[in-house]
N, C-alpha and C positions, 0 to 999 in steps of 0.2 A: 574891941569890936572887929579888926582886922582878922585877927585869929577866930573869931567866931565864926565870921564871914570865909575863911579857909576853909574851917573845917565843916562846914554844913556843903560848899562846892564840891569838898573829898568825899561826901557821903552823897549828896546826890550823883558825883562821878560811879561812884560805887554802886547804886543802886541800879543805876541806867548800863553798868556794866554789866550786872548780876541778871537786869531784864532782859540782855542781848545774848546772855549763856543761854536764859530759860527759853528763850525763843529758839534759838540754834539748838540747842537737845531735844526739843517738841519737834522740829524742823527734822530731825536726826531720827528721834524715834518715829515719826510719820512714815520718814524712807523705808526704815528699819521692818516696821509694820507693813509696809505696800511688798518688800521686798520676800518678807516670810510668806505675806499672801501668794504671789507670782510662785516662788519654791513649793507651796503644798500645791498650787493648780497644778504644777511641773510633776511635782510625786502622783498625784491623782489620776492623772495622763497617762504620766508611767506606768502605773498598776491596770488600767485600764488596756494600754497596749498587751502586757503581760497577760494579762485573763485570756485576753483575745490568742495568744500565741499557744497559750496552756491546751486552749478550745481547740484551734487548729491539730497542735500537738495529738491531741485523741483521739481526734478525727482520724488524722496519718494514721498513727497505730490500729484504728479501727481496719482503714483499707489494706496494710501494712496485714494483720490477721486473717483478712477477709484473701489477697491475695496468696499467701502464704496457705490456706488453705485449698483453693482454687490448683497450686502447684502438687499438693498433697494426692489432690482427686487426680490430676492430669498422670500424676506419676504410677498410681494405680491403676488407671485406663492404659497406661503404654503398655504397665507390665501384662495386664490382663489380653490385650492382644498380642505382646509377645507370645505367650504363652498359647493362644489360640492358635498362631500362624504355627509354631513347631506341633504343636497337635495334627494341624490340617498338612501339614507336611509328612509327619511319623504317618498318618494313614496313608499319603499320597504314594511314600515309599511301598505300603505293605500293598499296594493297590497294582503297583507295576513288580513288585513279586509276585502277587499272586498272576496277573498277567503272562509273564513271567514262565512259571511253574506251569499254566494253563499250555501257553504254546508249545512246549516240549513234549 
C-alpha cells in the first residue's frame, strides 16, 4: 500500500511538474508572439519611413532636373549675350573707322 501510495505522489509530482512546463512554454510562446508582433510594427514603420524617403528622393531629383536645366538656359543666355556685346563692339570699332576715315 506504501508503494502504491509512492508511486501515485511520483505521478501526481510529475503531472503538476508537466502542468508548470505547459504553463511556462504558453507563458514563453505569448512573449514569443507579442515579441514578433512589436518586430513586424518595427518592419512596417520601417518600410513606411523608406516609401517616404524613396518620395522625397524624386522629388530631389525632380528639382535636381528642374535646376540643372534652369543652368542649361542661363548658360545659353550668357553665351547669347556674349556673343551680342562682341557684335555691338565689332560695329562700335567699324563705327570709329569709319569716323575715322570721315575726318581725314
Amino acid at each position: 500500500l506504501g508503494v502504491i501510495k509512492k508511486s501515485e505522489e511520483e505521478k501526481s509530482q510529475r503531472i503538476s511538474n508537466l502542468e508548470i512546463e505547459i504553463h511556462n512554454a504558453h507563458a514563453l510562446y505569448k512573449d514569443l508572439e507579442v515579441n514578433i508582433h512589436d518586430k513586424v510594427q518595427k518592419i512596417d514603420q520601417l518600410n513606411a519611413e523608406i516609401e517616404q524617403y524613396c518620395i522625397k528622393n524624386k522629388e530631389m531629383e525632380a528639382v535636381i532636373h528642374s535646376k540643372e536645366q534652369q543652368i542649361s538656359k542661363l548658360e545659353v543666355d550668357i553665351e547669347t549675350f556674349c556673343l551680342k556685346q562682341k557684335k555691338m563692339g565689332d560695329e562700335a570699332l567699324k563705327r570709329e573707322e569709319q569716323i575715322s576715315q570721315l575726318k581725314m
